[in-house]
C-alpha positions as CSV (number, residue, x, y, z in Angstrom):
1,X,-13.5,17.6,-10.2
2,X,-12.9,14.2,-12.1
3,X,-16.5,13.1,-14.3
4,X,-17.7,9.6,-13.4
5,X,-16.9,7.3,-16.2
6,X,-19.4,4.2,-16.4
7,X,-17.9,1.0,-18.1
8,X,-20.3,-0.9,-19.9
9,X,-20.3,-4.8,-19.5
10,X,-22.0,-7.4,-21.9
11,X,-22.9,-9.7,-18.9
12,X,-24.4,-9.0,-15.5
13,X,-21.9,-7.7,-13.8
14,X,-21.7,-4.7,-11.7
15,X,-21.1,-1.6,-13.5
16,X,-18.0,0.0,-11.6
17,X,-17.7,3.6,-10.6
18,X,-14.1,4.9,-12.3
19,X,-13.3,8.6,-10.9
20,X,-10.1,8.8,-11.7
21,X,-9.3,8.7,-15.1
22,X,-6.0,8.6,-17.2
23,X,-4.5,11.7,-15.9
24,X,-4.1,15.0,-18.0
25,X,-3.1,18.7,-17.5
26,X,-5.1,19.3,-14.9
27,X,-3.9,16.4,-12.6
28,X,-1.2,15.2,-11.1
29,X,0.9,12.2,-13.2
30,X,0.2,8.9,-12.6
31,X,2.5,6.9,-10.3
32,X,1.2,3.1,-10.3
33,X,-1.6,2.3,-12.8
34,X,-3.1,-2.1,-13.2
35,X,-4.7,-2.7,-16.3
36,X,-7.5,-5.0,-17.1
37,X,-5.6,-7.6,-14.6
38,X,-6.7,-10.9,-14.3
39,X,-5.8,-13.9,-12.1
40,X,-7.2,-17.6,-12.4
41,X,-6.5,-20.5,-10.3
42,X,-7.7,-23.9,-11.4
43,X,-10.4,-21.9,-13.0
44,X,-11.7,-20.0,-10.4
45,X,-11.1,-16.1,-11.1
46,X,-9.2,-14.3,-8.0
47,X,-9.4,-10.8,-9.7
48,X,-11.8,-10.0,-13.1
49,X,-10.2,-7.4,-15.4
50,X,-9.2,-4.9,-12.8
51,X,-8.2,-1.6,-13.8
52,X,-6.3,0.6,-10.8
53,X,-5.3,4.5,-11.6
54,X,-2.8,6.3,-9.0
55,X,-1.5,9.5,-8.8
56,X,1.7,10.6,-7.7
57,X,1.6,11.5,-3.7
58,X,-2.3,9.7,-3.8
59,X,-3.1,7.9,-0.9
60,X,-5.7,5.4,-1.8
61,X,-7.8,2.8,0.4
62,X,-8.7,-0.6,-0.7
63,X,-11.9,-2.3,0.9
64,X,-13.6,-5.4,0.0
65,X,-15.1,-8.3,2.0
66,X,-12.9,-11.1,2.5
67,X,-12.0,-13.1,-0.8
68,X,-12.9,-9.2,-2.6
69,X,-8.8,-9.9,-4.4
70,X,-7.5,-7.6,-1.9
71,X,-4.0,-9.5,-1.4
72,X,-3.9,-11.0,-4.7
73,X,-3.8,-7.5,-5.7
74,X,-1.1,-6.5,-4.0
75,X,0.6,-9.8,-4.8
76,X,0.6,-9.4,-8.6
77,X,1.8,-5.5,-8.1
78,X,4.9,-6.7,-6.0
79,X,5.4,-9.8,-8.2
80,X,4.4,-12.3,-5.9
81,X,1.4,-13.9,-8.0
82,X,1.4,-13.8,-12.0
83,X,-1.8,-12.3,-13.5
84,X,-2.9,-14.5,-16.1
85,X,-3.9,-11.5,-18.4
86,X,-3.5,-7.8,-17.8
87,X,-0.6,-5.2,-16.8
88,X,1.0,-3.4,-14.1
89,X,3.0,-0.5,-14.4
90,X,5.1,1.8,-12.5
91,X,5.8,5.7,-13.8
92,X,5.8,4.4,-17.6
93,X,5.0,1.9,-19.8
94,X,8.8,0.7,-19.9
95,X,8.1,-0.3,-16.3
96,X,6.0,-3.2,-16.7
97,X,6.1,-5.1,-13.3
98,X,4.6,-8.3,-14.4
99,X,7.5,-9.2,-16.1
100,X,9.8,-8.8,-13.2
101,X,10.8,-10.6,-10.4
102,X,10.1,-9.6,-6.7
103,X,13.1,-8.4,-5.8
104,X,13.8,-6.2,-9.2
105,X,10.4,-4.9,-8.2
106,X,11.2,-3.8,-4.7
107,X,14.5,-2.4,-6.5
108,X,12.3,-0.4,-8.8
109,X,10.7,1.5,-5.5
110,X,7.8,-0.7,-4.5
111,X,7.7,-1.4,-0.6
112,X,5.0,-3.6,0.8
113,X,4.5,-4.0,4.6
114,X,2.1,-7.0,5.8
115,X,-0.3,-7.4,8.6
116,X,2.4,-8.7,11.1
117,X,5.0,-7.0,11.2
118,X,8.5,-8.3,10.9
119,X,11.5,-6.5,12.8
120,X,14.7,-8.1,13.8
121,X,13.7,-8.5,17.4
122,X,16.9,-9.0,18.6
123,X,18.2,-6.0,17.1
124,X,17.8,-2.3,18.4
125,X,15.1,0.4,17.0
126,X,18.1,2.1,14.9
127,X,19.7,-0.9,13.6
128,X,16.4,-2.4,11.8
129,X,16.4,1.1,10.2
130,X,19.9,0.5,9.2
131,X,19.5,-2.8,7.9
132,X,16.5,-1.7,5.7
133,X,18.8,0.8,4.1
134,X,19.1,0.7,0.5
135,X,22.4,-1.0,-0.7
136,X,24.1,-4.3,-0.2
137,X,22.5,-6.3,1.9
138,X,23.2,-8.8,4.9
139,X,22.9,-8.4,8.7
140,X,26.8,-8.9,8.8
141,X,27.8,-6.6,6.5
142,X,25.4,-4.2,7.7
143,X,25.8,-3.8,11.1
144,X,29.9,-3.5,10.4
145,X,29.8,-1.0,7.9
146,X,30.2,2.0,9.2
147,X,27.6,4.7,8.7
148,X,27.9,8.0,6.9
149,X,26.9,11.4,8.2
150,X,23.9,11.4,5.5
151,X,22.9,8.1,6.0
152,X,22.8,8.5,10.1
153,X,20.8,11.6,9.4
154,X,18.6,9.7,7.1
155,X,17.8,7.1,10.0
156,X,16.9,9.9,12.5
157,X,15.1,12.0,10.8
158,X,12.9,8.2,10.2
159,X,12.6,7.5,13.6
160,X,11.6,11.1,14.3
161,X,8.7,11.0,11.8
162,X,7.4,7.7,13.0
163,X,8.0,8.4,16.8
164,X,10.5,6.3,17.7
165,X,13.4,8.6,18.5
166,X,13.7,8.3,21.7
167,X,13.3,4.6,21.5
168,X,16.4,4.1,18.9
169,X,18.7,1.9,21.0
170,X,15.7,-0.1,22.6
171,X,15.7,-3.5,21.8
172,X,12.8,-4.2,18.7
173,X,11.0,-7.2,20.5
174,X,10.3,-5.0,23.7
175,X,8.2,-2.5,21.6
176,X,4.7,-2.2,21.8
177,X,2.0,-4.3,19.0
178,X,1.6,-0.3,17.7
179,X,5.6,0.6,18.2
180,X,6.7,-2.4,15.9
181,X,4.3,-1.4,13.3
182,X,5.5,2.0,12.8
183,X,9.0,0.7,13.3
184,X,7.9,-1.1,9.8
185,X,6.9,1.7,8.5
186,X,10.0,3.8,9.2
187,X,11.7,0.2,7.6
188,X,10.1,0.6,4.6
189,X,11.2,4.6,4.4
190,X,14.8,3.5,4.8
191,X,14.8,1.9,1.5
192,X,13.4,4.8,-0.8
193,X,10.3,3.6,-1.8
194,X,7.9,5.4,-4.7
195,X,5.3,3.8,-3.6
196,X,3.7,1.7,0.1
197,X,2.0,-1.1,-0.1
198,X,0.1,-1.2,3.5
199,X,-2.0,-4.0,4.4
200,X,-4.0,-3.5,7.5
201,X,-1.9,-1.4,9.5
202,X,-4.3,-1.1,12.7
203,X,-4.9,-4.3,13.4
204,X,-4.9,-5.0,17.2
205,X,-3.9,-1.9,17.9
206,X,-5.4,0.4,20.3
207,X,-7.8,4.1,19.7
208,X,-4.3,6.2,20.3
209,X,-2.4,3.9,18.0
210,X,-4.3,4.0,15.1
211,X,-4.9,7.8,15.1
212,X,-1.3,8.0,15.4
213,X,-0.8,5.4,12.3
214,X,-3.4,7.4,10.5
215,X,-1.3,10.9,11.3
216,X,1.6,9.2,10.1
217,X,0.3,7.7,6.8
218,X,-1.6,11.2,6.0
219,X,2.2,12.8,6.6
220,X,3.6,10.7,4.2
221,X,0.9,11.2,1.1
222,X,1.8,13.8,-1.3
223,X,5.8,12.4,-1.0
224,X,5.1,9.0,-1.8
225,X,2.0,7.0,-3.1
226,X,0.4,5.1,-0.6
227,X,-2.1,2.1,-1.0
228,X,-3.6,1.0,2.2
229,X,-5.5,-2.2,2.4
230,X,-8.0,-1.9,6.0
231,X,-11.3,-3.1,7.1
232,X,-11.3,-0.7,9.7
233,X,-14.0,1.3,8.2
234,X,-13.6,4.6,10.9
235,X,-9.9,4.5,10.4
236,X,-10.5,4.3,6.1
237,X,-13.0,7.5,6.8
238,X,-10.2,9.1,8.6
239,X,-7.3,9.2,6.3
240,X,-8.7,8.7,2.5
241,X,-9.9,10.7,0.0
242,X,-10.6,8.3,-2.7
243,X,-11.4,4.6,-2.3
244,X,-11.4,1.6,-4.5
245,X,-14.0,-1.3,-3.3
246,X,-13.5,-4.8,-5.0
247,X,-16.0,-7.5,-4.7
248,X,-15.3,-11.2,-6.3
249,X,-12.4,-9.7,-7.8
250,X,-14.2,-6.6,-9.6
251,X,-13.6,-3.2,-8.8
252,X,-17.5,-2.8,-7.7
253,X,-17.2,1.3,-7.2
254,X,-14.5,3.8,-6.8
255,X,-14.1,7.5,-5.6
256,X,-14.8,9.7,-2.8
257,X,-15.4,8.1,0.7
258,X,-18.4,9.6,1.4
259,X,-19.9,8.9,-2.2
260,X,-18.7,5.0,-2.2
261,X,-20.6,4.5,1.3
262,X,-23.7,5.5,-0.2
263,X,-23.5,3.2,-2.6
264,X,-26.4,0.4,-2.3
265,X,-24.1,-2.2,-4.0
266,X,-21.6,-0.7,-1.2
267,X,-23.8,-1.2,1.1
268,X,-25.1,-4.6,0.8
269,X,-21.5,-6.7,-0.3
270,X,-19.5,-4.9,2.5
271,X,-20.3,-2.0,4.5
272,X,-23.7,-3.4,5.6
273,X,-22.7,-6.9,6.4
């Protein structure tokens, strides 16, 4: 079991919980791992010296009232936003994300799916699939290349493990609000990705769609590192293990669901608002 590491601040701020330290022998390597990040904006701090530890296959939550730092996170890690001090790496040090642009980011295996999703509407179940596929891109090109038997298989074997099979030749628009946001998902697969960036997945979704998204996200932990960003409190206590909580742009505690919503700082910045 990790040992609670306590970082000591010179000011009043809140002393975070860390649970997961560098890894070592005993645990599994680390896949994505931010650095004392910061992010200022006309002088108004978005994130504070955040420090973020993942494991290969980890599938980690990230809570936080609104304005924690939540999306700015995600947006320095996919090259969206530039931290003003700090790091982000991917595997290694010689991956250093911030120095990168967006789309040599994605290329490195970072995938990030929004709130909304965004199929091709017009397009069938199996040819968004096909579209996301690694490779040249372009919806010409695409669509009039044809296929090989491993990349065919690649899309099935997709639309099986999100749901969608028997939907493959339906048209994208006519799915259902849950349907479209596993067909994102499955999206995101098609292009390889190391790691999923997931921000709120069961948003306006029904009961059944959401324990369906969270059986489909736990599925996909331990083959890929998965960061999902929900306020959904009973879905978060259904499919993590460990959590990170950010508040003003600190990380304000960190670990073990059940131990985080203890917490009374926890407690009285998010969960008991």
């Amino acid at each position: 079991m990790s040992t609670a590491i306590m970082t000591d601040h010179d000011d009043d701020r809140p002393t975070p919980i860390h649970l997961l330290p560098v890894s070592d022998g005993a645990r599994r390597p680390l896949s994505l791992w931010v650095e004392n990040l910061s992010v200022s904006f006309d002088g108004f701090k978005a994130l504070d010296d955040v420090t973020l530890l993942l494991e290969k296959g980890e599938l980690r939550c990230l809570i936080g009232p609104n304005g924690a730092g939540k999306t700015t996170l995600m947006d320095c890690i996919t090259g969206k936003t530039r931290p003003t001090s700090g790091a982000v790496y991917l595997e290694s040090r010689l991956n250093e994300l911030t120095r990168l642009s967006e789309v040599e980011i994605a290329g490195l295996g970072i995938g990030r799916k929004f709130q909304r999703p965004t199929v091709f509407q017009g397009h069938t179940v199996f040819e968004n699939c096909e579209l996301a596929l690694k490779g040249p891109k372009g919806v010409f090109r695409t669509l009039f290349a044809r296929l090989d038997a491993a990349q065919k298989k690649r899309i099935e074997e997709i639309l099986e493990l999100i749901g969608l099979a028997d939907h493959a030749q339906r048209p994208a628009g006519l799915l259902a609000h849950g349907q479209k946001q596993w067909l994102e998902i499955g999206m995101l697969l098609a292009q390889d990705p190391q790691v999923l960036l997931i921000d709120e997945p069961v948003a306006g979704m029904t009961h059944a769609e959401a324990e369906r998204t969270a059986e489909l996200l736990k599925s996909l932990a331990g083959q890929r590192t998965i960061v999902v960003v929900e306020h959904d409190m009973e879905f978060v206590r259904s499919i993590a293990r460990n959590v990170t909580v950010l508040h003003e742009g600190r990380v304000l505690a960190e670990g073990p669901m059940a131990q985080v919503q203890k917490d009374p700082r926890v407690i009285e910045v998010y969960l008991g608002e």
